[in-house]
C-alpha positions as CSV (number, residue, x, y, z in Angstrom):
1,X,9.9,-7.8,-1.6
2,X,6.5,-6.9,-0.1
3,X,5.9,-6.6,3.6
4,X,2.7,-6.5,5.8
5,X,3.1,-5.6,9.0
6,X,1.0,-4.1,12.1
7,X,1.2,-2.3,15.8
8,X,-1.6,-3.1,18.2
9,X,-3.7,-5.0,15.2
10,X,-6.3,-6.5,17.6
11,X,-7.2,-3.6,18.8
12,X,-6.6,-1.3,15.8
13,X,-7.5,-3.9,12.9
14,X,-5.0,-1.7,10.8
15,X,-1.9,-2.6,8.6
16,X,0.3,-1.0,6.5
17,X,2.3,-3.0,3.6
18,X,5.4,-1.2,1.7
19,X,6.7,-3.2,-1.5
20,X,9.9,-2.9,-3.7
21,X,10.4,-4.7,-7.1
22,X,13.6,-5.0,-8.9
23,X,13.4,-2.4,-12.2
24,X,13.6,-5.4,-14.2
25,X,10.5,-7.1,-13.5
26,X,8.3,-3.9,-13.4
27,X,5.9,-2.5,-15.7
28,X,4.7,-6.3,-16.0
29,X,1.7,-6.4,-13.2
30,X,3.7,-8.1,-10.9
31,X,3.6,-5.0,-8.1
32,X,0.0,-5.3,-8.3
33,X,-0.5,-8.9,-7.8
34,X,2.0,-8.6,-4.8
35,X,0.1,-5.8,-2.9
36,X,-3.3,-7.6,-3.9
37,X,-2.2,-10.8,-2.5
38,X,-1.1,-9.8,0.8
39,X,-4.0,-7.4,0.7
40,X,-6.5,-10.6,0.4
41,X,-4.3,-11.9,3.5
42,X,-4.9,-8.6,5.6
43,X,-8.8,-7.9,5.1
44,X,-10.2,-11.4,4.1
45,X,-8.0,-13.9,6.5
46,X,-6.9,-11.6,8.8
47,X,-10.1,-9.4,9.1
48,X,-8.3,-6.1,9.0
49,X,-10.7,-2.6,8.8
50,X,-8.0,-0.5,6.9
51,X,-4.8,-0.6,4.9
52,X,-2.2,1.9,4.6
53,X,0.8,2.8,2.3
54,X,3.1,5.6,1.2
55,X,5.3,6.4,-1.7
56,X,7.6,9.2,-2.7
57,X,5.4,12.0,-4.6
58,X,7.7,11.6,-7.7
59,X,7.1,7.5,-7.6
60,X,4.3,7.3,-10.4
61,X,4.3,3.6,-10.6
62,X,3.9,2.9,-7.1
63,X,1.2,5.1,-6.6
64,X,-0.9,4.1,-9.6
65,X,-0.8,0.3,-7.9
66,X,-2.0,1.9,-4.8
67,X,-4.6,3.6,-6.5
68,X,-5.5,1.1,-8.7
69,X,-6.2,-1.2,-6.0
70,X,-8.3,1.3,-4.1
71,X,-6.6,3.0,-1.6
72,X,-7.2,7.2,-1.9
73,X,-4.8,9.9,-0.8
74,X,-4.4,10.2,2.9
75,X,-2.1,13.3,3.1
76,X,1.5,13.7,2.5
77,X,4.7,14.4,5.1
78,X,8.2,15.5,4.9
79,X,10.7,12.9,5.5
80,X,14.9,12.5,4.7
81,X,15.6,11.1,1.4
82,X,19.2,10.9,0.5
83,X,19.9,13.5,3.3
84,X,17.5,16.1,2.4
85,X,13.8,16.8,2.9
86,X,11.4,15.2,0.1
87,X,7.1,14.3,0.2
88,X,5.8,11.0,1.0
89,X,2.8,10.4,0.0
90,X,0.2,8.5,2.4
91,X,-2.8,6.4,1.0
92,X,-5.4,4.4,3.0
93,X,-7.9,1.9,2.0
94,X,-11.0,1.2,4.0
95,X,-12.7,-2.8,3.8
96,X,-15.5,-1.4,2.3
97,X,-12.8,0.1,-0.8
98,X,-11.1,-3.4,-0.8
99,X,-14.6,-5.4,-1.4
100,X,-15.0,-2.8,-4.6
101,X,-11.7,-3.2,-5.9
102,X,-11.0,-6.8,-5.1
103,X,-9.5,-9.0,-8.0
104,X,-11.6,-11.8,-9.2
């Protein structure tokens, strides 16, 4: 599953996607190709200015995509998980970082 979605993007030319991938089909690239495709979607059709995303701090895999792709640490928060308070980590990516990190 991997979602893009947006509040006030004309204005604020910002997104933020989230994705999930069933165990079985990670560690194969496929995470990556999903964030990179509907990143292509939100900075090169849709002309967004910045990206963001988050991931639990003990999520390795999903941060590494993040990073991999360009987005850089953004700060951290304390949320519920499960019923108790955890760290989610926040990531942005500017256009400018997306035109450096860009596939292809």
């Amino acid at each position: 599953m991997q979602e893009l979605n947006a509040t006030d993007f004309p204005e604020l030319r910002r997104v933020h996607s989230g994705s999930w991938l069933g165990r079985a089909h990670q560690g194969r690239g496929l995470g990556k190709e999903m964030r990179a495709t509907v990143l292509h979607l939100a900075f090169d059709a849709l002309g967004a200015e910045e990206a963001h995303t988050d991931a639990w701090h003990d999520n390795l895999a999903s941060a590494g995509v993040s990073t991999a792709l360009g987005y850089r640490a953004n700060g951290e928060r304390r949320l519920l998980r499960r019923g108790r308070a955890d760290r989610m980590l926040a990531y942005r990516m500017a256009r400018a970082d997306w035109g450096a990190a860009a596939p292809g």
